[in-house]
SEBA-444008 format. One record per residue: x, y, z of N, C-alpha, C in turn. Coordinates in steps of 0.05 Angstrom, whole numbers, plus 5000, padded with zeros to 4 digits. Atoms other than C-alpha are relative to their C-alpha. Layout:
# SEBA-444008
XYZXYZXYZ;...
This chain:
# SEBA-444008
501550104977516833129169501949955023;497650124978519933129234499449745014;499950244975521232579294497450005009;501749974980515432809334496449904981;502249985018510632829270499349704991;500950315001512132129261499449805016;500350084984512131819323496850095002;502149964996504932129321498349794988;499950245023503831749262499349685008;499950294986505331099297498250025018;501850044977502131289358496849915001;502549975004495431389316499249684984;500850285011496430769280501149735013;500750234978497430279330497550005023;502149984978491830619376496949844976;503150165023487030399309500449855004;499950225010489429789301499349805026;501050114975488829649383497149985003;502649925008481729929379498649754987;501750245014479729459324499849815010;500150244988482128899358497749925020;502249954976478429129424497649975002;503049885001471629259400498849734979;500150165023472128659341498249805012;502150184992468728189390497150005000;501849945000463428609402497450134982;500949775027461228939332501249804982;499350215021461128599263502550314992;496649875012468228709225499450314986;500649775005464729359191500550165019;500549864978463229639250502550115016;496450034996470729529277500650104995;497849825023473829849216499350305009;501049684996469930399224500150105021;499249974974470930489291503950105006;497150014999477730369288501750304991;499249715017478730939230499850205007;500649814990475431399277502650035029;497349974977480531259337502950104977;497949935017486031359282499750274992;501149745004482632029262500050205032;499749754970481732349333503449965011;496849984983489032119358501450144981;498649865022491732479290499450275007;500949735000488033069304499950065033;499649914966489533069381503150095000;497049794997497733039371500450044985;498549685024498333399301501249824990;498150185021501632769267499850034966;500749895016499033049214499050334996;502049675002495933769185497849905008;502250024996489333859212498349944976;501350105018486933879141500649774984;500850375016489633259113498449825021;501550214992487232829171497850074991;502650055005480633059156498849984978;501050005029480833019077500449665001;500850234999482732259099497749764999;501650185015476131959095500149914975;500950055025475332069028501149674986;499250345001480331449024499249855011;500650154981479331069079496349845002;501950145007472130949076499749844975;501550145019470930729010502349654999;497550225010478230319015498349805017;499950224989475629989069496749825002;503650134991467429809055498050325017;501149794977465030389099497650134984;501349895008462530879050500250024969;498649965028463330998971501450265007;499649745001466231538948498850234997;502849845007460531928924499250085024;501849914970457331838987501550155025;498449734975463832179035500250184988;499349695015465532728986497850215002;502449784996458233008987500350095029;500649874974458733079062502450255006;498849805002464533589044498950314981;500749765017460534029003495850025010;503249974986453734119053500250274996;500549655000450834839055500650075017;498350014975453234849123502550125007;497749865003459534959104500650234990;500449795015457835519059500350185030;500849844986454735859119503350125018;498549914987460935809157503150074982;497449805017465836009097498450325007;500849745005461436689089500850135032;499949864968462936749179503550114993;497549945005470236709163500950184981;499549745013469737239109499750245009;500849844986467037649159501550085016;498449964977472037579210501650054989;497849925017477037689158500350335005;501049664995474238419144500950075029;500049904985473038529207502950065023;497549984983480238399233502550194980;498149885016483238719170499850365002;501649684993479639429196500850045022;499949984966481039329269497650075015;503449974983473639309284499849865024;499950174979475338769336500950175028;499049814973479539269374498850075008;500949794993475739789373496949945022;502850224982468539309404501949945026;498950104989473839009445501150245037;499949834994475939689477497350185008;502249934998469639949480498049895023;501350094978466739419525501450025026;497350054983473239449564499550215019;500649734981470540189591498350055002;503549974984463840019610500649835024;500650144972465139489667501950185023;497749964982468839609731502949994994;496850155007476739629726501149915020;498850184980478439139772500749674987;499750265011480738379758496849824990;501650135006474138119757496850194977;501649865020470538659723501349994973;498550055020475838649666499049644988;499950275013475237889665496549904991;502249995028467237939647499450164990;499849885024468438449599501049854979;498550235025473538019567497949774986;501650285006468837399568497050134989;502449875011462537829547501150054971;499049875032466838179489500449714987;499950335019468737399463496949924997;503550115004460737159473499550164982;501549855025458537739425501349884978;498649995017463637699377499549604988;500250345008463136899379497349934985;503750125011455636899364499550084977;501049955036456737179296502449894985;497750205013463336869280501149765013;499050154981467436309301501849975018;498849854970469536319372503249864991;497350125004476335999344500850334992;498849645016477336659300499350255024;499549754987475337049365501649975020;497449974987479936759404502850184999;497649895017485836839359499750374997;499349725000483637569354499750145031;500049934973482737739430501750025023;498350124987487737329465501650315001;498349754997492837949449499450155019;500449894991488938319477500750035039;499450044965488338009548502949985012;496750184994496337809547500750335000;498949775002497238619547499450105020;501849824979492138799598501449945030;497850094969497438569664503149884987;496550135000505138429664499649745032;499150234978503337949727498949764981;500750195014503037249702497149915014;502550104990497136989751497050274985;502249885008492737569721500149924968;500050175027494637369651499049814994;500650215008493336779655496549925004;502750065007486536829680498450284979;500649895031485337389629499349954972;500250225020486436899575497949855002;502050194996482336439605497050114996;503149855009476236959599499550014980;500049975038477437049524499249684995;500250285000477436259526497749905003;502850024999472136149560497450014989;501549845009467836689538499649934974;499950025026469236529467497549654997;501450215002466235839480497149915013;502349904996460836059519498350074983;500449845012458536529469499049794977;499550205022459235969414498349864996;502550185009453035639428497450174993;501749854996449236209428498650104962;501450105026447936129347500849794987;499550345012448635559301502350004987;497049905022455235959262501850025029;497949924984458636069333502649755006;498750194994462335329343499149844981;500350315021463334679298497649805005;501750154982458534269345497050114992;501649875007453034759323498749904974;500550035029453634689249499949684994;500850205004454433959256497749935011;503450065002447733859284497950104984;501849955024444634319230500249854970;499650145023447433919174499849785000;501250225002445333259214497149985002;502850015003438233499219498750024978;500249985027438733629148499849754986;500250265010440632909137497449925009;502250184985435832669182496750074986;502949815004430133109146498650115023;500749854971428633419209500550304990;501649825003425834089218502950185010;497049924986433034499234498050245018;502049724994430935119288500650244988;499249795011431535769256502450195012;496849814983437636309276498950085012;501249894969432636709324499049825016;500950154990429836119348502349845018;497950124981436035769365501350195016;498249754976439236429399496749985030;501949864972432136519442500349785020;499750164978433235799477502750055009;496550014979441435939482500750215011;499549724986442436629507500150015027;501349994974438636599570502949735020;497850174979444535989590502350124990;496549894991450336419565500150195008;499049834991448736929598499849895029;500850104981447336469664503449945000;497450144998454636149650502150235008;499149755004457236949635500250135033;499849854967455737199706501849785014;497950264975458736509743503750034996;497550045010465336539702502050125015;498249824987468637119730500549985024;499950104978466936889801501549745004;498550124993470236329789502950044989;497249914997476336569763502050205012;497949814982477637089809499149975018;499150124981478036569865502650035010;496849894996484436829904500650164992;499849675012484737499876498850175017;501649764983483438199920498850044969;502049815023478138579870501750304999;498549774992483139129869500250144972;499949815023482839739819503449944986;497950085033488039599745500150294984;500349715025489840119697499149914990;501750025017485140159651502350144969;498450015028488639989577499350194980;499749865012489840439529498349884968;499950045032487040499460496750044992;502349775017480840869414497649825008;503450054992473240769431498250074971;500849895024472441109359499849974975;499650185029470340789297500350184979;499149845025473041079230497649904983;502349935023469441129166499249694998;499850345012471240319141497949905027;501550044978469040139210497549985001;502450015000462640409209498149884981;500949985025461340249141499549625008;500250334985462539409174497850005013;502549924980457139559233498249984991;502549995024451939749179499749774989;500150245018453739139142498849765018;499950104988453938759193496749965021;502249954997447739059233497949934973;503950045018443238959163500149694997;500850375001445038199166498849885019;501450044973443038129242496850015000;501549875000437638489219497349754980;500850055018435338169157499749625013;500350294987436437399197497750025017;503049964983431137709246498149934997;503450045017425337849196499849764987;500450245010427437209163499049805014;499750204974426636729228496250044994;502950095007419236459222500149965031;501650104968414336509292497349905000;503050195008409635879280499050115029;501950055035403835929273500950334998;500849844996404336759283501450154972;498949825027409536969219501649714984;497850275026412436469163503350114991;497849975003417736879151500550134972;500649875022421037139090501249764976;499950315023422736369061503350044992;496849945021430536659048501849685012;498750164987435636079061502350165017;498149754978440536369124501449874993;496550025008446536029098499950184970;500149785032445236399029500850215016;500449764982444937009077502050005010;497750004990450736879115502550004973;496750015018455836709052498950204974;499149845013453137219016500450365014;498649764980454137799074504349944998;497050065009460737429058502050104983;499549815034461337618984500550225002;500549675006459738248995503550235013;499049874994465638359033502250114976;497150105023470138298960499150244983;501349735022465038908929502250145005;499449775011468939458906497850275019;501049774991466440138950498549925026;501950084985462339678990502149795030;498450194990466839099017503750105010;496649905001474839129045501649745002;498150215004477938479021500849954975;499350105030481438238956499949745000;499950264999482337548937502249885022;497850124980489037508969499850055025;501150024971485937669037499149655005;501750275007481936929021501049795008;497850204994488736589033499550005038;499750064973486736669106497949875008;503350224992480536279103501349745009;499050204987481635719143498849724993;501050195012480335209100500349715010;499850274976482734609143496949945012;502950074982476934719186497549944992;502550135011471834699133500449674997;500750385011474833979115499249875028;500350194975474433799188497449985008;503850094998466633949187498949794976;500050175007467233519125500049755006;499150234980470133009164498549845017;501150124974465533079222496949824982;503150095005459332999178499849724986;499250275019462732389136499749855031;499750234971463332009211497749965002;503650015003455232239219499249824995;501250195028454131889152499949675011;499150165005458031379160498449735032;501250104999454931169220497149915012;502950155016447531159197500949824988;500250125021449330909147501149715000;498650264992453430249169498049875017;502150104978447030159231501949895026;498550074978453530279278497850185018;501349804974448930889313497549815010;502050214995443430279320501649835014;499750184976447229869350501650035028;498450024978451230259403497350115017;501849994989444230559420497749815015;501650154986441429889431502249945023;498950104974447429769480499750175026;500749894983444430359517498450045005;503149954982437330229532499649975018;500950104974438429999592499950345013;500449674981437830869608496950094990;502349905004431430929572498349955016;502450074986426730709632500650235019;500149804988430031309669498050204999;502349694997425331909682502350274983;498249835014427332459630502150255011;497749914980431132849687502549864996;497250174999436232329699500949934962;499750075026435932109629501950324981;499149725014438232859597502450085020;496450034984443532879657502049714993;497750185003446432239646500650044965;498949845016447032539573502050164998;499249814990448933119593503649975006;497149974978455632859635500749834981;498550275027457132199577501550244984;499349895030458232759529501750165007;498149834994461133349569503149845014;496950134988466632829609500949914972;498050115015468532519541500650234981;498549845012469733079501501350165010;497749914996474733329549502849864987;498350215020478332779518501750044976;499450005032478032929440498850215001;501749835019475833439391497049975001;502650084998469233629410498350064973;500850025033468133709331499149664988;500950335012469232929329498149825014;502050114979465532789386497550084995;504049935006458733099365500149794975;500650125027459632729297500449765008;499750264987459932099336497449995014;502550014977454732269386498450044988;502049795004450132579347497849734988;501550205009447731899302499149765022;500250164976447931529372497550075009;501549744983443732079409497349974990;503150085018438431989353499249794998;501050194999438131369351498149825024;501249984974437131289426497450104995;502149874993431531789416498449824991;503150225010427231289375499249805015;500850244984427230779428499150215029;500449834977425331419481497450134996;501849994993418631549497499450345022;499749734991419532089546501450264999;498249765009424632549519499450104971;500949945019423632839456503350004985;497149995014429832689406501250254989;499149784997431133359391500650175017;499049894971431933589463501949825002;497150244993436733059473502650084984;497849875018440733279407501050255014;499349864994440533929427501649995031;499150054970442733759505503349824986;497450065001449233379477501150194980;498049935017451333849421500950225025;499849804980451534389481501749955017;498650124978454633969524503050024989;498050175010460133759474501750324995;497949645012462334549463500650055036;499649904972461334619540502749885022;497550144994468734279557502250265006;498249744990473234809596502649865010;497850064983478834299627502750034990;497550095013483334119578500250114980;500249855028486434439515499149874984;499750185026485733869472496250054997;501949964999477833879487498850344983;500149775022476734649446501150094977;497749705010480135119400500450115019;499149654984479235689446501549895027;497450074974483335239504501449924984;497750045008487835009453501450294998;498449655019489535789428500650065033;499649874979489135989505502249855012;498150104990493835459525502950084982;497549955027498635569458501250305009;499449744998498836339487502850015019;497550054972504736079543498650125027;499949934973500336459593499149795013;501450154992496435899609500049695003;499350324993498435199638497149815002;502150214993494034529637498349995023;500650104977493834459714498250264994;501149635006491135319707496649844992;503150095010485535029666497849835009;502250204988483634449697499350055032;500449974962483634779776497350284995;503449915003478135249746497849844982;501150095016475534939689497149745004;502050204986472234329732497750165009;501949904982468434799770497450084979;502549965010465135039706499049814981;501650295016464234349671497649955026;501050054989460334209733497450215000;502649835001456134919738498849934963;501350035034455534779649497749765001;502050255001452534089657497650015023;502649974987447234299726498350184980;501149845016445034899677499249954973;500550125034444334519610497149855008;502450164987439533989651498250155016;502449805001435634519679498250214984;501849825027434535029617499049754992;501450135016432834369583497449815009;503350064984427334139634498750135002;502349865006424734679635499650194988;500549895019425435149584499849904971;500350085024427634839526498249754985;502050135014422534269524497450044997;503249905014416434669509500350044969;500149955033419734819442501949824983;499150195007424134269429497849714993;502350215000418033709404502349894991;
């Protein structure tokens, strides 16, 4: 362990122990702890004083040590179906990067737009949105980024190159319930909640329509100060090989098969399949013999950290229902429920998107999310599932800072891309993310959000 790893260490455990103190007046000593353990958890997983996956296999101690939760009761929230769904995405992205199917999509979109800086840059951010909406925009970062860090030797085009992959990737991410962490934690707390989750076509038909609203603005704002001036257009195949195609198919009959499954009350019920079954076993399939192109030791690249950290997020959920901490920070915010559901879904809206520039917007939905609901029961004019849905959106919708994504951590980790870089565009589109969240959700999304 080095210097830096421990000094983290400290940093994270004196910011708990300040925390507790802070809040101790206001919240019984439960409430505190638990509170506290969570500031100790996001500052671990902000400077890396740890692996990503031990901090988040830490509950398992921590609550029961300290009253919080048993053990029984955090361990189950590491083994939801949830997580299934998003092991079977990561088996996918596996394949699909062990074929070079990524390139070849990647390349492909690359010689349909204009070749100029800003035509390149929403190709880039289009090619991440697709690719994100069936895997996770982390895994399409990490496979894209290359890409853009090749497409200019000047650094100012690099860097906003990156930033399209970045973006785009997180754009893209809300656009199904497998594309970002924030996603899957609200389907595994509507699960708790016994709430009605929306289906995979159902949740793409309200999110689409705002990423492709976000998709057009993006490029405009990053090629602020740039002539539109013709680029060589990058080298490399438009032409899928045999394996390739043989992915597509696979890939197309799962798109396919999630379609006919998606129930349109009252008009089709559907075909009753479970879509995480569907998702981890398009997974499986990739390990067939004639059919599939992975072995076991491909498996070692599953990113198993990240499933514990949706463990993690959904143990915080639990933890607090289950304590009646999300009851009582919601009663310290009724004083917003006499607002008119306009103001009310904006001042949502901006609580959630300004603070998870902050932290991990993984830990921040699993914080917000038992709050958010709770609020809803004392709300009369909003409907608590428009509200959920309006902060998990919000909480992926964070462009300033790296610490706030993956896809700005990976885009910042690339060296093309500095802090100040991020945050002299990035404001502009936290600002267009949060007017466009509170308008799809006034008026589109609450005809079908009850």
């Amino acid at each position: 362990m080095n210097q830096s790893s421990v000094k983290g260490i400290f940093i994270a455990l004196f910011a708990s122990i300040l925390v507790f103190f802070l809040v101790l007046p206001f919240f019984s000593a439960q409430h505190a702890l638990l509170i506290g353990v969570i500031a100790l958890l996001v500052v671990l997983w902000t400077n890396e004083g740890l692996p990503l996956g031990v901090v988040s296999l830490l509950p398992i101690l921590l609550f029961p040590m300290l009253g919080i939760l048993s053990v029984n009761a955090t361990v189950a929230n590491y083994s939801k179906s949830t997580i299934f769904l998003f092991l079977g995405g990561f088996m996918l992205a596996i394949a699909t990067e062990k074929i070079g199917l990524h390139t070849v999509i990647a390349n492909k979109l690359l010689s349909l737009f204009p070749n100029t800086p800003r035509g390149i840059m929403f190709s880039l951010g289009l090619t991440a949105a697709v690719i994100s909406g069936l895997v996770a925009n982390t895994t399409t970062t990490l496979l894209l980024v290359p890409i853009a860090l090749f497409l200019s030797e000047k650094r100012d085009l690099k860097m906003r190159f990156v930033l399209s992959v970045a973006y785009g990737a997180t754009i893209g991410g809300i656009m199904t319930p497998i594309g970002t962490p924030p996603n899957a934690i609200l389907m595994g707390f509507l699960e708790d909640q016994n709430l009605e989750a929306l289906p995979f076509v159902g949740w793409m038909g309200l999110t689409i329509p705002l990423a492709i609203a976000m998709l057009l603005i993006m490029p405009y704002i990053l090629s602020f100060g740039l002539k539109n001036i013709p680029l060589q257009q990058p080298s490399g195949t438009t032409t899928l090989n045999g394996e390739q195609k043989r992915l597509v198919y696979i890939l197309v009959a799962m798109i396919f098969l999630l379609l006919i499954n998606s129930p349109i009350k009252p008009y089709y019920t559907g075909l009753g399949l479970n879509e995480k079954a569907i998702l981890l076993g398009a997974g499986l399939l990739m390990f067939f013999p004639k059919i599939g192109f992975l072995e076991w030791t491909d498996a070692r690249k599953i990113p198993y950290e990240i499933m514990f950290l949706f463990g993690a997020g959904f143990s915080i959920a639990k933890a607090f229902s289950a304590t009646g901490l999300a009851k009582t920070v919601a009663s310290l915010l009724l004083g917003v429920t006499s607002f008119g559901p306009v103001l009310l879904l904006f001042i949502v809206a901006l609580l959630i998107a300004s603070t998870t520039e902050l932290t991990s917007n993984t830990a921040l939905t699993s914080i917000a999310l038992p709050i958010i609901f709770a609020l809803g029961q004392q709300v009369s004019s909003v409907s608590t599932n428009l509200m959920l849905m309006v902060a998990t959106v919000c909480a992926s919708y964070a462009f300033m800072l790296p610490i706030a994504t993956p896809p700005n951590a990976i885009a910042a980790g690339s060296g093309a891309v500095r802090t100040k870089d991020m945050i002299k565009f990035g404001v502009y589109l936290n600002i267009v993310g949060i007017v466009l969240i509170v308008i799809f959700a006034n008026v589109f999304w609450v005809y079908f959000l009850k």
